[in-house]
C-alpha positions in Angstrom: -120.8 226.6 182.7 -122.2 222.9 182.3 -123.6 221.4 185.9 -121.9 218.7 187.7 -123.8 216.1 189.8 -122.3 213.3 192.0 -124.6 210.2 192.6 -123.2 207.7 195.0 -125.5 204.8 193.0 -126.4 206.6 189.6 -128.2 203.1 188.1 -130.7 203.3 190.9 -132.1 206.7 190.5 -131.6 206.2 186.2 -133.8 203.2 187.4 -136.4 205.2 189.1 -136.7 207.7 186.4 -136.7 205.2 183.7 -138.4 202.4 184.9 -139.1 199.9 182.1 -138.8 202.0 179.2 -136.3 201.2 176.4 -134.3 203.4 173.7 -137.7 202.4 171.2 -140.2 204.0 173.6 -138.3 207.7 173.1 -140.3 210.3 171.5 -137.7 212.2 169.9 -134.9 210.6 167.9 -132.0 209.9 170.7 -128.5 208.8 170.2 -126.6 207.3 172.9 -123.1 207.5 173.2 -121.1 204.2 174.8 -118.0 203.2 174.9 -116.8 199.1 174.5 -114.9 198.5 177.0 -113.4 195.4 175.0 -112.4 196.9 172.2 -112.0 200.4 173.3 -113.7 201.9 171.2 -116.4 204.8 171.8 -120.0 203.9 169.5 -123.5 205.4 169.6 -126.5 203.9 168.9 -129.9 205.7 168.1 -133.8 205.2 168.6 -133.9 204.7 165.0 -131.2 201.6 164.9 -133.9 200.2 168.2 -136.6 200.5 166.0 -135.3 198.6 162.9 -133.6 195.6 165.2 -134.7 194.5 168.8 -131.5 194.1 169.3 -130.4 197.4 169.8 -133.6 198.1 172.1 -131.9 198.5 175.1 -133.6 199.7 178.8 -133.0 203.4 179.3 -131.5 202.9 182.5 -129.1 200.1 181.4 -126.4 202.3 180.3 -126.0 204.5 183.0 -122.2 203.6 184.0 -119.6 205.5 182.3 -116.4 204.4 181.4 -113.2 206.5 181.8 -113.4 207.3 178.4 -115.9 210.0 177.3 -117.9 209.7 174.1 -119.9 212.7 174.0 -117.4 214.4 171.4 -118.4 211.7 168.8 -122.3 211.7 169.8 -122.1 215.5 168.6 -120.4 215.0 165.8 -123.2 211.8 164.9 -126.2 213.8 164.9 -125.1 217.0 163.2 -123.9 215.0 160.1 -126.6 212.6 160.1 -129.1 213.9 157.9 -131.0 210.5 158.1 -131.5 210.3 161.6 -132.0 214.1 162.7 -133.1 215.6 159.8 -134.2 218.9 161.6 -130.3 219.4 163.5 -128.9 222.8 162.2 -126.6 223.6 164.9 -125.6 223.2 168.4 -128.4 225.0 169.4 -130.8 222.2 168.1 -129.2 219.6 170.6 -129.6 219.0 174.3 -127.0 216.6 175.5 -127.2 214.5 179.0 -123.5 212.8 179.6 -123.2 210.8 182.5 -119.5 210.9 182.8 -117.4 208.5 185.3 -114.9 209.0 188.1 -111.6 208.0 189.1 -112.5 206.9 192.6 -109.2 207.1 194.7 -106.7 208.2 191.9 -105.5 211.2 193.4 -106.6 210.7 197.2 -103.8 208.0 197.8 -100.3 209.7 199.5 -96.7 208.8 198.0 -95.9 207.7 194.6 -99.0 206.8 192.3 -99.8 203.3 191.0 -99.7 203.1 186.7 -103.2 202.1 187.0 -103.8 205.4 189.6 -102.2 207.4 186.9 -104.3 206.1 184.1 -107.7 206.7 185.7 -106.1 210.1 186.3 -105.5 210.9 182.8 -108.5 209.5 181.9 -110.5 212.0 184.4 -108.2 214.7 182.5 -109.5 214.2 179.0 -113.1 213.2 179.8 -112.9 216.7 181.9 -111.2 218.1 178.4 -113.9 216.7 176.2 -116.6 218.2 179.1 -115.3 222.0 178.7 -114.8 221.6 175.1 -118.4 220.8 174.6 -119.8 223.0 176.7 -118.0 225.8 175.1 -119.4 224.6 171.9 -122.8 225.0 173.2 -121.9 228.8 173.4 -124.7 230.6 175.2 -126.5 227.4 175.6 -124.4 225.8 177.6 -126.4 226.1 180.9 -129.8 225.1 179.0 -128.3 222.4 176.2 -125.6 220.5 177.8 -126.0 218.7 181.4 -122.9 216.8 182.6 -123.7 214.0 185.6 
């Protein structure tokens, strides 16, 4: 089972534990899944992408509100067939995965009939909780060592 954490102001503590380091200062190759909230479109970018252009050197911290939409299922799928980036990936059991996953604040607390924007945080919560179960099943008998869910 993956582990679920509620923060009431996640930036500040990803602030405290973070400080002033950016996606260049990692020691290991990291990808970081995002999601434009523009275009809505999920993305990653990597330490290696930070270290070729300073402008995908990013604080650490910076990135630590979610959107509805979870990205973790196309992070995975990144690494394990980039060959360039994370050479040494075989398997699942190569990766340890941190999502910091959003909320729906209020969507199903309200009483009567639900709002269309109520019902789309709703379904929303329902497939980034989807994407959350399907990933931690991936990580087999890893799941409780590999793959944190905040």
């Amino acid at each position: 089972m993956s582990m679920s954490f509620r923060c009431a102001r996640p930036e500040a503590l990803f602030q405290k534990v973070f400080g002033d380091l950016t996606v260049r200062d990692a020691a290991m190759p990291l990808l970081i899944p995002c999601y434009d909230m523009a275009s809505a479109v999920p993305f990653v970018f990597s330490r290696a992408d930070a270290v070729e252009a300073d402008a995908f050197d990013f604080l650490l911290w910076g990135g630590a509100s979610a959107a509805v939409a979870n990205p973790t299922a196309v992070a995975l799928t990144h690494v394990l067939h980039n060959k360039r980036e994370f050479p040494f990936t075989t398997g699942m059991a190569d990766l340890v995965v941190l999502s910091l996953g959003g909320s729906a604040p209020g969507a199903a607390s309200s009483l009567g009939r639900p709002s269309s924007s109520s019902l789309l945080r709703i379904a929303g919560a329902c497939q980034a909780d989807m994407v959350d179960q399907a990933v931690s099943m991936a990580f087999e008998e890893r799941r409780a060592t590999n793959y944190v869910r905040i």
